[in-house]
N, CA, C and O atoms as a printed pandas DataFrame, in Angstrom:
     atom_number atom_name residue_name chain_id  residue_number  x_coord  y_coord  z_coord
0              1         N          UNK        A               1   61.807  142.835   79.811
1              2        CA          UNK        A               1   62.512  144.057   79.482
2              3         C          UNK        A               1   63.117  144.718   80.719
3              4         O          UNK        A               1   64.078  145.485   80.679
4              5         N          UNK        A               2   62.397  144.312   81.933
5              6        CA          UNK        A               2   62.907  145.061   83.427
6              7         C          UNK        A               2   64.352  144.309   82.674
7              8         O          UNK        A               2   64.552  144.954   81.645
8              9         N          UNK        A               3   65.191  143.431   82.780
9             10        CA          UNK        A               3   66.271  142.907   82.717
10            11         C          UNK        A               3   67.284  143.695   82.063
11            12         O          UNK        A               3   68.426  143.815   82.506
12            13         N          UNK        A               4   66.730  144.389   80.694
13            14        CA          UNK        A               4   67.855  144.771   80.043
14            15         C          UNK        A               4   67.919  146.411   80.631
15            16         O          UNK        A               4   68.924  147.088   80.415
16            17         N          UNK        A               5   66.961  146.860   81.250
17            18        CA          UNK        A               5   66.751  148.352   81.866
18            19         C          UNK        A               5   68.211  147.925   83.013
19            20         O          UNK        A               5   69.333  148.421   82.917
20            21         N          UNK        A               6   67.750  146.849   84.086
21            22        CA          UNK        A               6   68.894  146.592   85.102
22            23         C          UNK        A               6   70.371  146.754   84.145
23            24         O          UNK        A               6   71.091  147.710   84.433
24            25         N          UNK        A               7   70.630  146.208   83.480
25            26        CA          UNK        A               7   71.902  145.857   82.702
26            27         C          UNK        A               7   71.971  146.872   82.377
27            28         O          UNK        A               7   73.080  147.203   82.796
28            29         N          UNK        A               8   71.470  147.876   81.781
29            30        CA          UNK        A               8   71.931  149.220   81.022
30            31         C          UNK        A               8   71.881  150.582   82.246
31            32         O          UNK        A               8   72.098  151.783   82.078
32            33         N          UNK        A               9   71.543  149.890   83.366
33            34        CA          UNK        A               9   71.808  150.900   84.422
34            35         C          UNK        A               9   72.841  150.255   85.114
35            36         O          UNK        A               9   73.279  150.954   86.027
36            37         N          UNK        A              10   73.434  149.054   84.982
37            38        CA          UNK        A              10   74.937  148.933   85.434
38            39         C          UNK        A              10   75.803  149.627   84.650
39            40         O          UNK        A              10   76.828  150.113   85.130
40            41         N          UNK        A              11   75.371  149.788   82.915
41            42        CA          UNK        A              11   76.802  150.167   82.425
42            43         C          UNK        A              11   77.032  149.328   81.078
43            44         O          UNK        A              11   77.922  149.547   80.257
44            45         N          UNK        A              12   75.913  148.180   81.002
45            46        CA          UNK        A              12   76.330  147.772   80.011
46            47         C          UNK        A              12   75.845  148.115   78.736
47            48         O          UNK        A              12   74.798  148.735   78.917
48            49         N          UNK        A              13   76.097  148.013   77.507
49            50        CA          UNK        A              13   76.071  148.813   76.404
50            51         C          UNK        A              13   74.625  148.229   76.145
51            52         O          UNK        A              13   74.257  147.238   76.777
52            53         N          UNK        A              14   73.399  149.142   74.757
53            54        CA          UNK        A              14   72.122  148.314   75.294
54            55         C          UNK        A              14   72.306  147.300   74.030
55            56         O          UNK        A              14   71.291  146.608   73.961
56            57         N          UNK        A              15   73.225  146.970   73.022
57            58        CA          UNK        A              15   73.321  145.713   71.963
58            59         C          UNK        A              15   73.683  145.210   73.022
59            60         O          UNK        A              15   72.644  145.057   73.662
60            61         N          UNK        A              16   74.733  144.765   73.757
61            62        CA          UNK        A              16   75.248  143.642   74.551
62            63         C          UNK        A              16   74.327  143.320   75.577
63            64         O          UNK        A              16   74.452  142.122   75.831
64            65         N          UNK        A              17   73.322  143.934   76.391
65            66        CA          UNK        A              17   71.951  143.734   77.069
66            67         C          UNK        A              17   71.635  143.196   76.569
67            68         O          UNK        A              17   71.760  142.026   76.933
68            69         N          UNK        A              18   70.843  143.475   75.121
69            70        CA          UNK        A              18   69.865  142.864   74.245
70            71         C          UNK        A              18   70.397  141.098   74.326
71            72         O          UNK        A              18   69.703  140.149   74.692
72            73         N          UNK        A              19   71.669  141.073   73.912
73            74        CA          UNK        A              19   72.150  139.639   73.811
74            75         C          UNK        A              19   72.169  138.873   74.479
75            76         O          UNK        A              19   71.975  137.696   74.175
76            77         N          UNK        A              20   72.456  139.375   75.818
77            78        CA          UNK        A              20   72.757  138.787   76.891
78            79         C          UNK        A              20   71.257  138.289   77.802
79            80         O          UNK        A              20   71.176  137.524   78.763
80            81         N          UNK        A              21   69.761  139.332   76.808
81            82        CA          UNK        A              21   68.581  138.852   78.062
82            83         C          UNK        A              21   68.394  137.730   77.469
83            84         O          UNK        A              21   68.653  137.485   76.291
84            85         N          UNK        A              22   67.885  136.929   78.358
85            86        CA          UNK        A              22   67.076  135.491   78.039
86            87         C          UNK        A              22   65.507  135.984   78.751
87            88         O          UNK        A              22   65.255  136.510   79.835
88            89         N          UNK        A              23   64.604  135.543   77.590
89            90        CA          UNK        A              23   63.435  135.315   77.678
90            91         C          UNK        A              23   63.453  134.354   78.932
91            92         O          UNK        A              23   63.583  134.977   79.986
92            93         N          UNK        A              24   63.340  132.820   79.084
93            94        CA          UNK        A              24   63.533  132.188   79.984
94            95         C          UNK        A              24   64.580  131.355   80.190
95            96         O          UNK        A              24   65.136  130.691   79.316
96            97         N          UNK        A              25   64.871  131.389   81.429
97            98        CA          UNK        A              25   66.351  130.346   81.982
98            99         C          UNK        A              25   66.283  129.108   81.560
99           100         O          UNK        A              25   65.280  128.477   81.894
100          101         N          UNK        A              26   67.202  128.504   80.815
101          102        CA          UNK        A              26   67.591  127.247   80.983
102          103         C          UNK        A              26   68.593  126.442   82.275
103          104         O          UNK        A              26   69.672  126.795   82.751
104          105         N          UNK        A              27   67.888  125.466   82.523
105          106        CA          UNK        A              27   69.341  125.021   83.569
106          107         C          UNK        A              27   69.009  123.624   83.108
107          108         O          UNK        A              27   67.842  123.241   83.026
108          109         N          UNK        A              28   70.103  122.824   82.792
109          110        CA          UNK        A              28   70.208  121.513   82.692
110          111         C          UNK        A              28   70.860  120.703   83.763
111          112         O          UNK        A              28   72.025  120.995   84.034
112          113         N          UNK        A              29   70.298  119.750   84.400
113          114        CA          UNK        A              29   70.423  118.896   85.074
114          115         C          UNK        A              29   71.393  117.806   85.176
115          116         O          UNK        A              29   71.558  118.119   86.355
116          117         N          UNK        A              30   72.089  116.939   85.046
117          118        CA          UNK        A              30   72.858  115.819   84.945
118          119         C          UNK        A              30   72.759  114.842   85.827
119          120         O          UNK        A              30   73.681  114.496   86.567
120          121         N          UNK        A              31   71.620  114.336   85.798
121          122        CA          UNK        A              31   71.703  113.303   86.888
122          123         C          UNK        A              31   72.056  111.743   86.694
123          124         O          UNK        A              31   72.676  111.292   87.657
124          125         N          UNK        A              32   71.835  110.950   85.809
125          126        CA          UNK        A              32   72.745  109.490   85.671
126          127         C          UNK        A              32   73.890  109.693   84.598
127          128         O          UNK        A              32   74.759  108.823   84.532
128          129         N          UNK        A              33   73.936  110.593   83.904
129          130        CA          UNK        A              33   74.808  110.818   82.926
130          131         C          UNK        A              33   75.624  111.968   83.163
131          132         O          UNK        A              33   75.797  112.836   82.308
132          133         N          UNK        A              34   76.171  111.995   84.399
133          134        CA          UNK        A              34   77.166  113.111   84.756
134          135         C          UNK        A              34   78.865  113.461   83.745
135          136         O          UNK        A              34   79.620  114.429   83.662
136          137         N          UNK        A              35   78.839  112.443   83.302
137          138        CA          UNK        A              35   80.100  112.544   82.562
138          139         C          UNK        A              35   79.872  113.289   80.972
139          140         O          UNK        A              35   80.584  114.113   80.398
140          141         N          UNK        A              36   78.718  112.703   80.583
141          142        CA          UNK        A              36   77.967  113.429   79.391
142          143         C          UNK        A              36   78.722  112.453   78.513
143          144         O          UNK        A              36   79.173  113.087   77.559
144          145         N          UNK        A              37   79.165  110.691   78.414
145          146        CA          UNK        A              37   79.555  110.160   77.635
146          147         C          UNK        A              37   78.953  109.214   77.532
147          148         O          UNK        A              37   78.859  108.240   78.280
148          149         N          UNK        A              38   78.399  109.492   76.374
149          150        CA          UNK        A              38   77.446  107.691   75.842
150          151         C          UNK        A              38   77.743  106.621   75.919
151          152         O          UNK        A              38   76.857  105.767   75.919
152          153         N          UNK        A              39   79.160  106.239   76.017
153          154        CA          UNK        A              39   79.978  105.050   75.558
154          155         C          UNK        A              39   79.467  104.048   76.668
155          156         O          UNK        A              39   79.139  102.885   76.436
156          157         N          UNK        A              40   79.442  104.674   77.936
157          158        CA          UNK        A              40   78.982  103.686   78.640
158          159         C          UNK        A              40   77.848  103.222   79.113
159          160         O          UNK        A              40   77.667  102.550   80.129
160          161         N          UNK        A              41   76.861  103.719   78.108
161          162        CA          UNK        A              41   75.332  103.055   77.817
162          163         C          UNK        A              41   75.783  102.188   76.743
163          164         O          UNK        A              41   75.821  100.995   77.041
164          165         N          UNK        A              42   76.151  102.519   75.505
165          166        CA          UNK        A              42   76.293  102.123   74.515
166          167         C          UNK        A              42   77.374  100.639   74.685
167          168         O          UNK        A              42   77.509   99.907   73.704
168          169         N          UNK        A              43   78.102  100.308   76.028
169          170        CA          UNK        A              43   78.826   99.083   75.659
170          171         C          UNK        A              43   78.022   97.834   75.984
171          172         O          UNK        A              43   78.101   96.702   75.507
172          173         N          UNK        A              44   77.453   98.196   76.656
173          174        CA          UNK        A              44   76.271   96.925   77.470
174          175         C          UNK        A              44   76.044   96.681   76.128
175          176         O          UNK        A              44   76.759   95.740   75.783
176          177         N          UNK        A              45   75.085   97.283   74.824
177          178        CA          UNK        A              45   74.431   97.273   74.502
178          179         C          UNK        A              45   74.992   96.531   72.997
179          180         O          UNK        A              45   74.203   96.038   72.190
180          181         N          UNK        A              46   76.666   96.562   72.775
181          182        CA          UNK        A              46   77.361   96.040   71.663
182          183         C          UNK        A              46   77.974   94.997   71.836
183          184         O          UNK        A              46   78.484   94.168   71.082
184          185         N          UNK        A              47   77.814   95.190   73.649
185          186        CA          UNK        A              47   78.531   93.539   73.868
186          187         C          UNK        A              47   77.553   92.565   73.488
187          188         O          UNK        A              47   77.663   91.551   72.798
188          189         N          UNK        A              48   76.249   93.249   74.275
189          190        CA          UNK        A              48   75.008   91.639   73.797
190          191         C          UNK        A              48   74.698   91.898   72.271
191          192         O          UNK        A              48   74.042   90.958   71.824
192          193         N          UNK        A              49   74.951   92.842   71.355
193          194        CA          UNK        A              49   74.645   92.715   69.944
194          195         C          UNK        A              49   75.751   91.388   69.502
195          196         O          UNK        A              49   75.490   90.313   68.962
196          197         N          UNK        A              50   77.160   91.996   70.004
197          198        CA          UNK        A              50   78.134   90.628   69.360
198          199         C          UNK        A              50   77.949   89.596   69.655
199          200         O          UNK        A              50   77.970   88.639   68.881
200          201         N          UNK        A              51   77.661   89.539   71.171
201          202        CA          UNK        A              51   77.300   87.995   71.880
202          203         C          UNK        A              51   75.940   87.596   70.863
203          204         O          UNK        A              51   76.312   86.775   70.024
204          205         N          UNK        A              52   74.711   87.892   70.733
205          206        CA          UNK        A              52   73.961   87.678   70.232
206          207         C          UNK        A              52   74.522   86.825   68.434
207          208         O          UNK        A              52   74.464   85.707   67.922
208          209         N          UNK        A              53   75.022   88.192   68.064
209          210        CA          UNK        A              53   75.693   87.580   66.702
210          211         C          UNK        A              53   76.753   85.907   66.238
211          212         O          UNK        A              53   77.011   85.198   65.265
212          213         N          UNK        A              54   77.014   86.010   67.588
213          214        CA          UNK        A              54   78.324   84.874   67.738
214          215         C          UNK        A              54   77.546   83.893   67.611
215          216         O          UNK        A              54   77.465   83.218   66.584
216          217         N          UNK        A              55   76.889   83.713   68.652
217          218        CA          UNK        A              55   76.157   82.923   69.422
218          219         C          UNK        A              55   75.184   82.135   67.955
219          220         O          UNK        A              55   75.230   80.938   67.674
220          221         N          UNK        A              56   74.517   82.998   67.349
221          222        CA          UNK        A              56   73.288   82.450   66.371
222          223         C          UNK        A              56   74.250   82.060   65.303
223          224         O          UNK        A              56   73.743   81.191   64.594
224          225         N          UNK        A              57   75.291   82.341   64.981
225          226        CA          UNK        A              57   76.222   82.169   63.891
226          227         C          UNK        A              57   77.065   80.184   64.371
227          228         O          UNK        A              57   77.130   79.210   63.621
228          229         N          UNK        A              58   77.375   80.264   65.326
229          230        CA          UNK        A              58   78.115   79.133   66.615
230          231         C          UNK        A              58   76.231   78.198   66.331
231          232         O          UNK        A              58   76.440   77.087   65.845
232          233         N          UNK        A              59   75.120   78.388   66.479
233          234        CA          UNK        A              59   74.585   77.875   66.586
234          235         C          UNK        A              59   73.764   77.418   65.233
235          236         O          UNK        A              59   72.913   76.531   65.288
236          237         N          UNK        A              60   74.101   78.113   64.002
237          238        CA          UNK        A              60   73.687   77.635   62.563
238          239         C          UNK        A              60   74.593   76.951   62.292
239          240         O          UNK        A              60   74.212   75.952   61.681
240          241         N          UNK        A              61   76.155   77.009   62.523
241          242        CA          UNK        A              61   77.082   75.885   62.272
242          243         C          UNK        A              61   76.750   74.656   63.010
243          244         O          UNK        A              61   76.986   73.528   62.576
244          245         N          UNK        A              62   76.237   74.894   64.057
245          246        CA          UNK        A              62   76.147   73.241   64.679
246          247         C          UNK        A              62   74.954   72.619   64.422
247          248         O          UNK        A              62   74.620   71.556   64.945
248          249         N          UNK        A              63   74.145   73.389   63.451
249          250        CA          UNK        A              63   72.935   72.234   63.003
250          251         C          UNK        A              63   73.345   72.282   61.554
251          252         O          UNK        A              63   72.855   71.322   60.959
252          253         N          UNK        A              64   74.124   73.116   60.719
253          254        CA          UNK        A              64   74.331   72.428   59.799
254          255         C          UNK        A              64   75.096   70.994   59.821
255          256         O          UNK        A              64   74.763   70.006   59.167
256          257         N          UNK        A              65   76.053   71.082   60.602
257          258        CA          UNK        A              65   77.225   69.849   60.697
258          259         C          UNK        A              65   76.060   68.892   61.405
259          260         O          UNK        A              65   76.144   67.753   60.944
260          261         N          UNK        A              66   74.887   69.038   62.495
261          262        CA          UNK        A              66   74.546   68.202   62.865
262          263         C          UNK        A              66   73.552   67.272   61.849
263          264         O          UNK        A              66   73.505   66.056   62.038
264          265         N          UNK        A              67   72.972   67.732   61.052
265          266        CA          UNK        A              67   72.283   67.223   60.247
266          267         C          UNK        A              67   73.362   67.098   58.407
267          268         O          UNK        A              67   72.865   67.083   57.280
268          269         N          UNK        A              68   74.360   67.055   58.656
269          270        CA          UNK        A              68   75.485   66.777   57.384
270          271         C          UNK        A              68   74.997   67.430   56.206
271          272         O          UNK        A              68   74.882   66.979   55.066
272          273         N          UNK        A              69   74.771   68.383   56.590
273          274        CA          UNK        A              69   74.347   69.481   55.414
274          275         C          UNK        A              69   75.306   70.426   55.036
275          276         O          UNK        A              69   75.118   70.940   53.933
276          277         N          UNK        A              70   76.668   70.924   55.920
277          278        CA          UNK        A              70   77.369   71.470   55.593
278          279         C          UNK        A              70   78.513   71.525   54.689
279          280         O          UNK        A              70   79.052   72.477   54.124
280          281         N          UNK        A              71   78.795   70.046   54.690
281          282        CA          UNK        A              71   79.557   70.312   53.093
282          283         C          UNK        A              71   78.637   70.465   51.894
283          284         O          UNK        A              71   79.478   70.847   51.080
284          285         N          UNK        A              72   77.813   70.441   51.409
285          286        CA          UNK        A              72   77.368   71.159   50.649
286          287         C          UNK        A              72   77.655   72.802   50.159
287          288         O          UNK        A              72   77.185   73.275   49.124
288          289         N          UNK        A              73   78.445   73.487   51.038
289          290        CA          UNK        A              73   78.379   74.773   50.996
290          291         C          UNK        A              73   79.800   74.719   50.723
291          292         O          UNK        A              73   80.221   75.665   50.058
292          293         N          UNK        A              74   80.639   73.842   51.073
293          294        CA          UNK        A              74   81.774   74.202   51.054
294          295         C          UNK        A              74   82.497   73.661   49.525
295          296         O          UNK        A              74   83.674   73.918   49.273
């Protein structure tokens, strides 16, 4: 409450005090994520999902054809 006493002995009105005290400070930090954009966590992470996907998809085709099971499907 010392806070909003200071503020209303500068001048300021005591609703706009009231609004303006904070119980306690926030300060947020930014330290590996200075830009505040996900995208570049998130591409590492869609490239090896697709690679992953390709890859097991590239690798069920080549044991179907290797064992001549694939025309069957077709």
């Amino acid at each position: 409450m010392f806070l909003i006493e200071t503020l209303r002995k500068q001048g300021v009105p005591g609703k706009i005090a009231f609004i303006q005290y904070e119980i306690f400070q926030l300060t947020f930090i930014k330290k590996y994520n200075r830009s505040a954009n996900y995208i570049y966590f998130l591409w590492p992470g869609f490239i090896f999902t697709i690679l992953q996907q390709v890859l097991s998809l590239v690798l069920s085709f080549a044991s179907e054809f290797e064992m001549k099971t694939f025309a069957k499907f077709i």
